[in-house]
N, C-alpha and C positions, 0 to 999 in steps of 0.2 A: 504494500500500500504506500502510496505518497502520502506527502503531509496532508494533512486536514481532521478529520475526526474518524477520532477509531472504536471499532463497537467496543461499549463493557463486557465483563462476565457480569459484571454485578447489576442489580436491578432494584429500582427503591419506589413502591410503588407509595404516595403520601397523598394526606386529607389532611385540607386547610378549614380552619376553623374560627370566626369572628367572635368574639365573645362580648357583650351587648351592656359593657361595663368599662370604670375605667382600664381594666387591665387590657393588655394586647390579646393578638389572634393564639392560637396554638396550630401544630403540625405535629402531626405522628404519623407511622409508617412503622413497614418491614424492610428488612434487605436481604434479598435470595441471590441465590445465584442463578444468571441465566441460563446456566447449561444445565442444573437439575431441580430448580425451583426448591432447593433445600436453604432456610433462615441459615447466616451467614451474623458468627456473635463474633462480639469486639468490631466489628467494622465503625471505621471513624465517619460522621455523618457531618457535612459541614455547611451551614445555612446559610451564602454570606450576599450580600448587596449587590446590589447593580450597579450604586453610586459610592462607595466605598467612604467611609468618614461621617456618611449621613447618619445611619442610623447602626449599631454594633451589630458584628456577626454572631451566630452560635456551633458551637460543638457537640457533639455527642456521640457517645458509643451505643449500638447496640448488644442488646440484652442478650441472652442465651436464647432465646427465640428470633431474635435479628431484629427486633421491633427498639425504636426510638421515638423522643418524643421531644420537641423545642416547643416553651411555654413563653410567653410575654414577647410575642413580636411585634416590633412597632409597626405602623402601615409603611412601607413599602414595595419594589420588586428586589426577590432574589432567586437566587441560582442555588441546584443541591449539589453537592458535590460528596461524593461517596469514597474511600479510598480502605 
């Protein structure tokens, strides 16, 4: 392959969630792996901006089920990034 983007093994399927209060939205999710859709623990899960400096990114590990969760985000866009 040439440069440009290359598929994952990994896969994060997530629900974004607005909460009707002052706190922020939430995000949770699994992380499988693409080749045998088996939950994938310790994977680093990383929430981060579009606009970087705007608003803080987050981190997280998944659990022993691959499931992660990011709680108080402020309105913006971002990007998952799974590693």
């Amino acid at each position: 392959m040439g440069a440009g983007v290359y598929p994952s093994p990994l896969r994060a399927p997530v629900t974004f969630a607005q909460s009707s209060g002052t706190a922020g939205a939430h995000a949770e999710g699994q992380v499988v792996s693409f080749d045998t859709g088996q939950p994938l623990r310790k994977a680093t899960v990383q929430l981060l901006p579009y606009k970087p400096g705007l608003v803080p990114g987050q981190t997280a590990l998944s659990d022993d089920a691959g499931k992660f969760r990011f709680d108080d985000i402020a309105p913006g866009s971002y990007q998952l990034s799974v590693s």
